[in-house]
C-alpha positions as CSV (number, residue, x, y, z in Angstrom):
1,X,-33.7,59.4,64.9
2,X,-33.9,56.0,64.6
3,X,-30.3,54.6,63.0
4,X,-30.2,53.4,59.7
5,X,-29.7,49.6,60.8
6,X,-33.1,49.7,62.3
7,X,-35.4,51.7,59.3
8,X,-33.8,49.4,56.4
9,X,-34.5,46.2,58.9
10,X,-38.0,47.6,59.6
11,X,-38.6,48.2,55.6
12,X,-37.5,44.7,54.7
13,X,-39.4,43.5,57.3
14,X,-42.9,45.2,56.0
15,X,-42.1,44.1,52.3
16,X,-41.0,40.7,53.2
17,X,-44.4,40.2,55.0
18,X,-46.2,41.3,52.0
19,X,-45.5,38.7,50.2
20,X,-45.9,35.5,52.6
21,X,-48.9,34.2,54.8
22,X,-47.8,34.2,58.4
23,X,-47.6,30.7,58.8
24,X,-46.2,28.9,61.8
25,X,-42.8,26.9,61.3
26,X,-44.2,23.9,62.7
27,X,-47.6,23.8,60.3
28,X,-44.8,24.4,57.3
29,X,-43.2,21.9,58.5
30,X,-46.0,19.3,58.3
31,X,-46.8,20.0,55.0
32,X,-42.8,20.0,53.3
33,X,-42.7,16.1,55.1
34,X,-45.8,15.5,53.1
35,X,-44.6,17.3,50.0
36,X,-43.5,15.2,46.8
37,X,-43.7,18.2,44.1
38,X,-40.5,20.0,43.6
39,X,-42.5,23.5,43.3
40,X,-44.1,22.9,46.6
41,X,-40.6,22.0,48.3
42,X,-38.7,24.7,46.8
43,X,-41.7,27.7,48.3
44,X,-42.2,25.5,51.6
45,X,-38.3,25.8,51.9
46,X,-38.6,29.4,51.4
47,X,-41.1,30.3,53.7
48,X,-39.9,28.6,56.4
49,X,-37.0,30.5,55.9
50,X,-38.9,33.2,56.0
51,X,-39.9,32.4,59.5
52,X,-37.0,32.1,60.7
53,X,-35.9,35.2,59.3
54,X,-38.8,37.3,61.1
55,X,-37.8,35.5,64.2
56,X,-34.0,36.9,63.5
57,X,-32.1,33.4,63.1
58,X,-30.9,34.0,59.9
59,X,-28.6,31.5,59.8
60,X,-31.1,28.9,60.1
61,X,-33.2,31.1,57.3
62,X,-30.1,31.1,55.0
63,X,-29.8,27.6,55.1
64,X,-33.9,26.7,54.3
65,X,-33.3,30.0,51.4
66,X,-30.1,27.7,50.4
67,X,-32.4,24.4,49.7
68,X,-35.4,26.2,48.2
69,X,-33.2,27.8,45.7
70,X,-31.2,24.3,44.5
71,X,-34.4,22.7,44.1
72,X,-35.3,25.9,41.7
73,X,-32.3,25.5,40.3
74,X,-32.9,22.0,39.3
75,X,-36.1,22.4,38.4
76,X,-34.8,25.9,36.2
77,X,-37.7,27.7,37.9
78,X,-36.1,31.3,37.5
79,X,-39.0,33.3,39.1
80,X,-38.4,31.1,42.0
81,X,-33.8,31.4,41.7
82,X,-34.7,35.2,41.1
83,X,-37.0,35.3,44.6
84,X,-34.3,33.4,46.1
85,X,-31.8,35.4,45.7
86,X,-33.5,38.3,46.5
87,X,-34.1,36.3,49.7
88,X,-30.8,35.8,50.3
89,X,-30.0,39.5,50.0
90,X,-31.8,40.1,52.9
91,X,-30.5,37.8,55.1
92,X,-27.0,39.0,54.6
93,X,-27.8,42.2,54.4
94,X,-29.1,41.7,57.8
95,X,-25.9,40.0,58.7
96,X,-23.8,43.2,58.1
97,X,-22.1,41.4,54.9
98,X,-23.0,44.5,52.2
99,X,-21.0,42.9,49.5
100,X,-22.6,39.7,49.1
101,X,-26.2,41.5,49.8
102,X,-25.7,44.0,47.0
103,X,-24.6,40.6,44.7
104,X,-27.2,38.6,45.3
105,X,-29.8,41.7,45.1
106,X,-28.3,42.4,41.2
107,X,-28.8,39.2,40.5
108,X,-32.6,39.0,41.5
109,X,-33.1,42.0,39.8
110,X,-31.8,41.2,36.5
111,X,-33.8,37.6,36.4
112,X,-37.2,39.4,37.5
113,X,-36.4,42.2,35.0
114,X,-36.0,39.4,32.0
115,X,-39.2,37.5,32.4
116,X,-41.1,40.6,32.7
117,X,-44.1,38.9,33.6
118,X,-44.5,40.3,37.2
119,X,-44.3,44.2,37.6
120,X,-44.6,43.9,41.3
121,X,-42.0,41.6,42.1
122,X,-39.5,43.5,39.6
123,X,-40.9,46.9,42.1
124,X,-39.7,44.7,45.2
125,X,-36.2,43.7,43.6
126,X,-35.3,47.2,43.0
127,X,-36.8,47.8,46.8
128,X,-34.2,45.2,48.1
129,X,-31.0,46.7,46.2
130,X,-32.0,50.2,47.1
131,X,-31.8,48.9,50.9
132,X,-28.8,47.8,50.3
133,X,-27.4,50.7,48.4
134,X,-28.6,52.7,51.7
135,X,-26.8,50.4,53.9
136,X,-23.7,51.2,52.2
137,X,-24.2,55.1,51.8
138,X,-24.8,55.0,48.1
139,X,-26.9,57.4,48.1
140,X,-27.5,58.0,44.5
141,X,-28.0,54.6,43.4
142,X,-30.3,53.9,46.3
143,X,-32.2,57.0,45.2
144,X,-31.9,55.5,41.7
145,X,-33.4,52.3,42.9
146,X,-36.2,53.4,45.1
147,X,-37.7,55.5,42.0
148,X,-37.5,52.7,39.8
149,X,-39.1,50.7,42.4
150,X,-42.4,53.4,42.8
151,X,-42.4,53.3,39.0
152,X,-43.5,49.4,38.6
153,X,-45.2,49.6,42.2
154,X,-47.5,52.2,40.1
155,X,-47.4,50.0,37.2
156,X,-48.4,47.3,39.5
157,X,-51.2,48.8,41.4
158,X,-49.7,47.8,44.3
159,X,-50.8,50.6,47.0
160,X,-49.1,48.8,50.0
161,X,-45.8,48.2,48.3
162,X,-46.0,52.4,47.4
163,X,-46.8,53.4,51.3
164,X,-43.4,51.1,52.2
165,X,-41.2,52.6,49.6
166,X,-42.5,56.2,49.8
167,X,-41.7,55.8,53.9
168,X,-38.0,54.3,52.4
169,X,-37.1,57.3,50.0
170,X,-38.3,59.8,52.3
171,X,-36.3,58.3,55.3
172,X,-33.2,58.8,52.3
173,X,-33.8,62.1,51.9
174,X,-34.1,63.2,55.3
175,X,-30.6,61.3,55.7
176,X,-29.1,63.1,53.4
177,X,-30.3,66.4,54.7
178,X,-33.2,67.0,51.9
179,X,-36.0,67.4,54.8
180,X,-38.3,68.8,52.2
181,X,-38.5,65.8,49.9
182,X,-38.3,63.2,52.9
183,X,-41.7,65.1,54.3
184,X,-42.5,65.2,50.6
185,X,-42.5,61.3,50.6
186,X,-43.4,60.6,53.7
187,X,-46.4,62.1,53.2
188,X,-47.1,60.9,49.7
189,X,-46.8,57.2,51.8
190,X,-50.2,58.7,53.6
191,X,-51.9,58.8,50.2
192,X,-51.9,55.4,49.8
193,X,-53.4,54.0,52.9
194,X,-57.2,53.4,53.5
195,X,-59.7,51.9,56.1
196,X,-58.5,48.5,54.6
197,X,-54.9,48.9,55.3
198,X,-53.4,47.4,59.0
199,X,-53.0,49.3,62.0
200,X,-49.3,48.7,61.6
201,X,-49.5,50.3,58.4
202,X,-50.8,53.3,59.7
203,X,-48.8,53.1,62.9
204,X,-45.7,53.5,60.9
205,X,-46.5,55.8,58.8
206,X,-47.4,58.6,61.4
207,X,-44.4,57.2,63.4
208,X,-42.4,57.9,60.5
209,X,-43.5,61.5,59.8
210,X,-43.4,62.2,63.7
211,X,-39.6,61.5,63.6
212,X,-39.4,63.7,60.5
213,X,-41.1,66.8,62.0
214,X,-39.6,66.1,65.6
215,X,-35.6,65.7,64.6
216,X,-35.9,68.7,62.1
217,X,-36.9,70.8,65.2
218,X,-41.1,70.9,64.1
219,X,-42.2,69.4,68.2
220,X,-45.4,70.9,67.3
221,X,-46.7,69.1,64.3
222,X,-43.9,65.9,65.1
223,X,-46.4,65.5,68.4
224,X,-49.4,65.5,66.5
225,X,-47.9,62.6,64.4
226,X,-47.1,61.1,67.8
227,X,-50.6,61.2,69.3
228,X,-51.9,59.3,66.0
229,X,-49.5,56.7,67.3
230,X,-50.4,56.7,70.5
231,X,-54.6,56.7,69.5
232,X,-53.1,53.1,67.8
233,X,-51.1,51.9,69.8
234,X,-53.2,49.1,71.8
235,X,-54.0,47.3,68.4
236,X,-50.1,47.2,67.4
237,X,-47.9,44.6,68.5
238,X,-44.7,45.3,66.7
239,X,-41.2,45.8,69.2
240,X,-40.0,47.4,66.5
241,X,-42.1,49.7,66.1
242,X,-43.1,50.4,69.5
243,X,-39.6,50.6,70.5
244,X,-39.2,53.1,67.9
245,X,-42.2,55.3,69.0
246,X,-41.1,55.5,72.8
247,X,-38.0,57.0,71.8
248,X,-39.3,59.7,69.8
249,X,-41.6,60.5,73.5
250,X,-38.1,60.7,74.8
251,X,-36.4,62.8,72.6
252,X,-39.4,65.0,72.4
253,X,-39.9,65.8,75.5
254,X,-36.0,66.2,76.5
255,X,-36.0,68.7,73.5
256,X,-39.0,70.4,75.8
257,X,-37.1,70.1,78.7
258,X,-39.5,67.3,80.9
259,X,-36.1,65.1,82.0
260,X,-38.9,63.2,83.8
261,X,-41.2,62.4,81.0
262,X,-38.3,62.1,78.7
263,X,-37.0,59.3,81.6
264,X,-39.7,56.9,81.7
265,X,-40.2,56.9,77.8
266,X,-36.1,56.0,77.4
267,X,-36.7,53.2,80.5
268,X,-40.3,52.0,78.0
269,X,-37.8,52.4,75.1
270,X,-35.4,50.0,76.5
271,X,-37.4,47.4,77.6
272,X,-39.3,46.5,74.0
273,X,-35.4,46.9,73.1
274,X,-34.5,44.3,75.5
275,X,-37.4,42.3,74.2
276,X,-36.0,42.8,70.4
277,X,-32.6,41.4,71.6
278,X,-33.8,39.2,74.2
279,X,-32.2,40.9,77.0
280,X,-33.5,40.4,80.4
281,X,-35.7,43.5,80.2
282,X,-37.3,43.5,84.2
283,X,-33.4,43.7,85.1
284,X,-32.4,46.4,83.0
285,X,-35.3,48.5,84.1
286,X,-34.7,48.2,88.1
287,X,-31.2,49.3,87.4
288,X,-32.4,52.0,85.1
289,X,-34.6,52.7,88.1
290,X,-31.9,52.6,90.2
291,X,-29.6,54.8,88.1
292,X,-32.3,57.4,87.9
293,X,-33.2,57.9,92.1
294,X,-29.3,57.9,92.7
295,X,-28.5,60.4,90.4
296,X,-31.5,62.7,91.7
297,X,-30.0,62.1,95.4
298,X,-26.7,63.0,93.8
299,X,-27.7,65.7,91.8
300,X,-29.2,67.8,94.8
301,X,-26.1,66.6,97.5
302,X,-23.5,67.9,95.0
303,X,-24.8,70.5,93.3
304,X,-22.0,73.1,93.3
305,X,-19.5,70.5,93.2
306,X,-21.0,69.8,89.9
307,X,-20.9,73.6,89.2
308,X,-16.8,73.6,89.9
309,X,-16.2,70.2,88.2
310,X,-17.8,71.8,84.8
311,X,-15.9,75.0,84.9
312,X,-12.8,72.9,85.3
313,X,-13.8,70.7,82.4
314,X,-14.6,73.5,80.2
315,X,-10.8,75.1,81.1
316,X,-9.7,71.9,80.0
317,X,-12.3,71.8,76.6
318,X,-11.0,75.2,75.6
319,X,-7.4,74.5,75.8
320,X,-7.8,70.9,74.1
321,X,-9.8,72.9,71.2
322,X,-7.0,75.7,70.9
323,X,-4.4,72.6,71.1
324,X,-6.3,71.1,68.7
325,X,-7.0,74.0,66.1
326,X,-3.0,74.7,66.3
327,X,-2.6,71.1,65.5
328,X,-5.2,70.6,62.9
329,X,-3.4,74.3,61.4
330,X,0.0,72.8,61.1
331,X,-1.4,69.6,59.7
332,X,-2.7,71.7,57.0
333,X,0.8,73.6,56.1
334,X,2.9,70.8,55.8
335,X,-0.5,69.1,53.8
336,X,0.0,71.9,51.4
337,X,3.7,72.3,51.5
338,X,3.7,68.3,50.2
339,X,0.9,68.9,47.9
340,X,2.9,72.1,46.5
341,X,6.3,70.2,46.4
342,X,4.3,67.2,44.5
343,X,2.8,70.0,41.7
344,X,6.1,71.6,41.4
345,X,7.4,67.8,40.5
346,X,4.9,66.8,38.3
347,X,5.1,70.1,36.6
348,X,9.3,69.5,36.3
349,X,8.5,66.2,35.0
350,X,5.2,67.5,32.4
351,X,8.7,70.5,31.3
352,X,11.1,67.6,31.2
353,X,9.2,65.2,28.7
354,X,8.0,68.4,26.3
355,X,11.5,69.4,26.1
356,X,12.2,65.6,25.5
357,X,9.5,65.1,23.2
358,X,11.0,68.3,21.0
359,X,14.4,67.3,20.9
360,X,13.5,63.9,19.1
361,X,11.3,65.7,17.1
362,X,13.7,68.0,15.8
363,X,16.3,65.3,15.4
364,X,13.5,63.4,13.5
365,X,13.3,66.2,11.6
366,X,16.8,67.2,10.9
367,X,17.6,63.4,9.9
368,X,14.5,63.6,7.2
369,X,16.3,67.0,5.6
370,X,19.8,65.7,5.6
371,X,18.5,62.2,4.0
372,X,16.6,64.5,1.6
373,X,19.4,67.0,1.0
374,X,22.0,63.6,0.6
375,X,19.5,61.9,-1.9
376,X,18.3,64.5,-3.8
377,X,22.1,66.5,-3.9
378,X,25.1,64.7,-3.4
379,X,23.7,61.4,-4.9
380,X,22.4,63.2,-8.3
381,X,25.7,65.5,-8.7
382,X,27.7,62.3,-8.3
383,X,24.9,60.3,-11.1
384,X,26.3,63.6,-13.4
385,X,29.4,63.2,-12.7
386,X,29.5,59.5,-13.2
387,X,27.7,60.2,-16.8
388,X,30.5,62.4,-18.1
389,X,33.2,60.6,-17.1
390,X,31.3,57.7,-19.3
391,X,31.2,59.9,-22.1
392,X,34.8,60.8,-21.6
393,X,36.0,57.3,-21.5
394,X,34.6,56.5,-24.9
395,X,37.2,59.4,-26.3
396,X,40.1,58.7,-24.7
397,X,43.3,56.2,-24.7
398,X,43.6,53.0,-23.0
399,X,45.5,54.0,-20.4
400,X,43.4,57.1,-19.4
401,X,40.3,55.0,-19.8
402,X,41.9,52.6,-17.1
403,X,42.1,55.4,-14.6
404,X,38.7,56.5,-15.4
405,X,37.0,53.3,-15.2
406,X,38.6,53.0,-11.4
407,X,37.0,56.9,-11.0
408,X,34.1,55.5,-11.8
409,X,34.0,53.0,-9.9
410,X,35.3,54.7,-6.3
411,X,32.2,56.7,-7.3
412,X,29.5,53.9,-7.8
413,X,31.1,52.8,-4.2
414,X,30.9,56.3,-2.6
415,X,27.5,57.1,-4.1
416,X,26.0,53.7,-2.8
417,X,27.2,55.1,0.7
418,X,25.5,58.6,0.7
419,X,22.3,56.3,-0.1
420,X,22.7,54.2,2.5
421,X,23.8,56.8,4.8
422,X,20.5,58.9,3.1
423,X,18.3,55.4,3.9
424,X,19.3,55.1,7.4
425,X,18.6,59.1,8.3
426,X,15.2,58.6,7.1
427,X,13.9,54.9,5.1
428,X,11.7,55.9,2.2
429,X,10.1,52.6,3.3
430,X,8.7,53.4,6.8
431,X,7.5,56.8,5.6
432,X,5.2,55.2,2.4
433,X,5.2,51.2,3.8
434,X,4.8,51.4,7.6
435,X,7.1,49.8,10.0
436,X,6.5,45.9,9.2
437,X,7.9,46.7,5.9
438,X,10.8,49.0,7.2
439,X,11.6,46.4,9.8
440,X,12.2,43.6,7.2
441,X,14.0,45.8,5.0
442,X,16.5,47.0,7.9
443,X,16.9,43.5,9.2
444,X,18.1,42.5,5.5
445,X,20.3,45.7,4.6
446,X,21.7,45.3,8.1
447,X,22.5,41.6,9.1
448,X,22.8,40.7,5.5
449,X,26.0,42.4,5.5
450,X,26.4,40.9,8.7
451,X,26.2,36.9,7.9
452,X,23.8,37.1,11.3
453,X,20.7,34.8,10.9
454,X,17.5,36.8,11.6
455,X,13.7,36.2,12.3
456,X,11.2,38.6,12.2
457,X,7.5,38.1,13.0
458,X,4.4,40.5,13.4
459,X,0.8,39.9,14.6
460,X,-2.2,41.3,14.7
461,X,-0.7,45.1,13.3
462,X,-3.9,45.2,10.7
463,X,-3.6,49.4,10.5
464,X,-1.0,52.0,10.3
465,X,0.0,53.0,13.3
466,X,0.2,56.5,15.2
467,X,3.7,57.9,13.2
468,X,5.1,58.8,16.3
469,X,5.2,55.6,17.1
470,X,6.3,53.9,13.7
471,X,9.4,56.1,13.9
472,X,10.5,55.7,17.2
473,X,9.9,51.9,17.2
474,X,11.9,52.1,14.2
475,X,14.8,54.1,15.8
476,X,14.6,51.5,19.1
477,X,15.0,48.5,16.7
478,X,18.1,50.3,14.8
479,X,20.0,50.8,18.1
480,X,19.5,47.4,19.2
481,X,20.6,45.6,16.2
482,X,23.4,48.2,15.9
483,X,24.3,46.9,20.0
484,X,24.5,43.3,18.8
485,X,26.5,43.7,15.9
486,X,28.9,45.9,17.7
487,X,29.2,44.5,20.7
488,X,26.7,41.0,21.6
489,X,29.1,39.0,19.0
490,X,25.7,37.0,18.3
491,X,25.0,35.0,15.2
492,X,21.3,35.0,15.6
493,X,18.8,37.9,15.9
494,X,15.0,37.4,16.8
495,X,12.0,39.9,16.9
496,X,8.5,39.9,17.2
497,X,6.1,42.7,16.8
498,X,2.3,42.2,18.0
499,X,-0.7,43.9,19.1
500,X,-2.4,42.4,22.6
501,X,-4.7,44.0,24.9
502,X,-4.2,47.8,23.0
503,X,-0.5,47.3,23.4
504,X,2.1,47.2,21.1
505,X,4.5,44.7,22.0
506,X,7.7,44.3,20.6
507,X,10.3,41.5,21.9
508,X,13.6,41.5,20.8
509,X,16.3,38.8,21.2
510,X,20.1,38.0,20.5
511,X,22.1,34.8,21.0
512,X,25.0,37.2,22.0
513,X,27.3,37.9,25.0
514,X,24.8,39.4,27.1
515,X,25.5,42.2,29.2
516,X,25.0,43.0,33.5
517,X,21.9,46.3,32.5
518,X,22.2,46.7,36.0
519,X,25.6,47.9,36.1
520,X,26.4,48.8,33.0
521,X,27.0,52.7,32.6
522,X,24.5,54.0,30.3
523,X,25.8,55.5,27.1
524,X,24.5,57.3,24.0
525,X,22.5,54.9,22.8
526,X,21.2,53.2,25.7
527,X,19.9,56.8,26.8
528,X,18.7,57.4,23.6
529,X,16.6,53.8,23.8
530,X,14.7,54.7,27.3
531,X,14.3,58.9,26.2
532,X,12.3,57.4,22.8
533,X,10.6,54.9,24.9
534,X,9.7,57.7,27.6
535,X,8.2,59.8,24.6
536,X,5.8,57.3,23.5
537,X,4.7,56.1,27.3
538,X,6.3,53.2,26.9
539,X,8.1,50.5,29.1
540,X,11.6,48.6,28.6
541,X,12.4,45.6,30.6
542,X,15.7,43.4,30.0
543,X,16.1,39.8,30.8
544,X,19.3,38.4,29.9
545,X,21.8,36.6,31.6
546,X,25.6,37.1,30.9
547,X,27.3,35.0,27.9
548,X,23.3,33.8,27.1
549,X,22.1,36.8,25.2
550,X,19.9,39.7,25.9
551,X,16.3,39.9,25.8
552,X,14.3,43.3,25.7
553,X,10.7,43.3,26.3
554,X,8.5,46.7,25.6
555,X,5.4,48.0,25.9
556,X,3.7,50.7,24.3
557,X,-0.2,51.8,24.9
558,X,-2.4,52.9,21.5
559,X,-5.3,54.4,21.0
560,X,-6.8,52.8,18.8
561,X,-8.8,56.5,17.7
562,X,-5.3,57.5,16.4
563,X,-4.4,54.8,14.2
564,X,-4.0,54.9,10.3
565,X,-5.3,53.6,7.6
């Protein structure tokens, strides 16, 4: 079959026509020296352009589609930008540059599809980007495309555009192995035509269903398609079409075994191809001549030698292929040995964070009961105890009232430390508040004590967020403040929390010592920081510099579906 290069070419080539009088370059140009309205110099541009696109110099045809679309530009002509572009398309389609073709094509389409005035032209837009999906082997969206374009060629009226895009979607289908629905629309493309359609129109049409029936393995019915081309072909003047139809002949009749026949329609073949490309054709065909006595000659002289030379060949075939297979078989173990080795990791790794994820949980957990047990316990028998010794003191001598004032107040000291001790196991505040709240209240309970300056900012953190997160955030921020006031010696503690781009961001920052994160061995709390970050998908990056502080940067993704209110 003809490749897909040459059907999409041939289809824009038939739609393109549709649209534009075949004028000669020369008599355009005339008229755009003589031109003063900007409409008329924007379309002359455009179909001289389109000249020189028919005659394949698409550079020159880029650069008349180039001035016809600033002049519509200037004049904010859009059904002229949006034929423009689609213009434009073409020519790089035709070039081999997909991306900019399937660009420019969207484009077109979306400006014909918002003035709405013009069904056929929105039926040739989605025509063009369906080309261009089928240049790139979309195949979906250029079935997508070619539908929508039947759909306003119906809504249009427009019988010739239907017999172009029926022959495009069928020549899909057939690519994609569907040979029913290609026939299907290749056929349906036969509908449409009538005494008052072209020669060419009906040319390609049988041409196109001739290929359909003869590369599915039909010769029968494919050369009954064929000798409607051939009753038409003195009145068409097409090379590429003609070029197309010749090698059909050829590979219809090598698939019915005339090598001669199937010869002289390949040597026809390649000279309207040579005529396309402007080859010199009479050359090509002597040596194609040429090539074709000598190998006759050849072919009777060394006939057994051929016979030899072929079993000798397929020896060497066989034990390639078995090479090969062995090859292609060990290829395949080690390809499933890796892919094996890879699911045994990820599935190590999926173990590792759900045993990860249960540890902190059950910490988290454990701390909330303690804190409960400590505030609810410990703290009220120590309230009762307090009480009676002030009862007792009222009763007793000054001397005993001494020692039991000091009692009392060893006990105001220890049961202020079982609440603290209760508050950092579990804050009452991040449970009922929500972590801004609980991060301000830690920052004063902590650096308070501490004389360490502190500032603490948050943006954008509107909602409650996931409690997963509220805690471990939490439990990151405690261990870093408890690393500066340990060991960072700093004076002045700054962190910001913020939401950006569905990530919780939280920077944290000391005027400390600073420490080398590269070397440093990791300890308890350090491996407690990155196993909570780890839980909650989260990132931690330093960037500090020794005796200038530490900075810690993380990142944590939400979902926003999970947040609180």
């Amino acid at each position: 079959m003809a490749t897909k290069t040459k059907l999409v070419i041939l289809f824009i080539l038939v739609a393109i026509s549709l649209q534009f009088y075949a004028q000669t370059i020369s008599e355009l140009q005339i008229k755009l020296k003589n031109a003063t309205d900007s409409l008329d110099l924007s379309q002359l541009n455009e179909k001289i352009g389109q000249e020189y696109f028919y005659k394949g110099e698409f550079i020159n045809a880029l650069e008349y589609f180039t001035k016809s679309l600033k002049i519509a530009e200037a004049m904010q002509h859009e059904y002229n930008i949006a034929s423009c572009y689609n213009n434009i398309s073409a020519v790089y389609m035709e070039t081999g540059k997909f991306k900019e073709a399937e660009e420019y094509a969207i484009k077109a389409l979306q400006l014909f599809l918002k003035l709405n005035d013009d069904n056929k032209a929105i039926a040739n837009a989605y025509n063009s980007l369906a080309n261009v999906y089928y240049m790139e082997i979309k195949d979906s969206l250029a079935e997508y495309n070619y539908k929508k374009a039947i759909e306003y060629r119906h809504l249009a009226k427009d019988s010739i555009g239907l017999i172009s895009t029926n022959k495009n979607l069928g020549a899909l289908y057939f690519e994609i192995g569907d040979t029913i629905q290609g026939i299907a629309y290749t056929e349906e493309a036969l509908r449409y035509l009538t005494q008052r359609n072209k020669p060419l129109e009906w040319f390609s049409s049988f041409l196109a269903l001739g290929e359909i029936y003869t590369y599915n393995g039909n010769l029968t019915k494919g050369k009954n398609y064929i000798d409607s081309c051939t009753k038409l072909l003195p009145k068409i003047n097409s090379f590429h079409k003609i070029d197309d139809y010749y090698y059909l002949l050829h590979f219809y009749y090598s698939k019915k075994g005339n090598h001669q026949l199937a010869l002289e329609n390949y040597k026809l073949y390649s000279n309207y191809k040579d005529s396309i490309l402007n080859i010199e054709s009479n050359k090509q065909l002597l040596e194609l001549k040429t090539q074709y006595e000598t190998e006759k000659k050849e072919k009777q002289i060394k006939a057994q030698q051929d016979l030899l030379e072929l079993e000798k060949k397929e020896k060497i075939l066989y034990t390639f292929i078995l090479a090969l297979g062995i090859a292609l078989l060990v290829v395949f173990l080690i390809y499933i040995r890796i892919k094996h080795k890879h699911k045994t990791k990820l599935l190590l790794n999926e173990q590792k964070e759900i045993a990860l994820n249960k540890v902190i949980e059950a910490e988290e957990k454990e701390r909330t009961r303690i804190a409960k047990d400590l505030h609810d316990g410990i703290v009220q028998d120590l309230t009762v105890i307090k009480l009676s010794l002030n009862e007792v003191v009222n009763e007793t001598t000054e001397e005993v009232r001494a020692k039991l004032n000091k009692v009392n107040q060893e006990l105001d000291v220890t049961s202020n430390e079982v609440r603290e001790i209760s508050y950092q196991l579990m804050p009452v505040t991040l449970k009922e508040l929500g972590l801004e709240k609980a991060l301000e209240e830690l920052l004063h309970k902590i650096l308070f004590k501490s004389n360490v300056d502190f500032d603490f900012q948050s943006i954008g953190i509107e909602t409650r967020l996931p409690e997963n997160i509220e805690v471990n955030v939490y439990r990151i921020c405690q261990e870093l403040l408890n690393n500066s006031i340990k060991h960072s010696k700093a004076n002045y503690i700054s962190i910001l929390l913020q939401i950006k781009n569905n990530t919780l961001q939280l920077t944290y920052e000391d005027n400390g010592v600073g420490f080398d994160t590269k070397n440093v061995k990791k300890g308890i709390g350090l491996n407690s920081l990155h196993s909570r970050i780890e839980m909650i998908k989260g990132s931690l990056n330093f960037d500090n510099e020794q005796a200038k502080g530490v900075t810690a940067f993380i990142r944590i993704p939400l979902k926003y579906d999970k947040l609180r209110s």
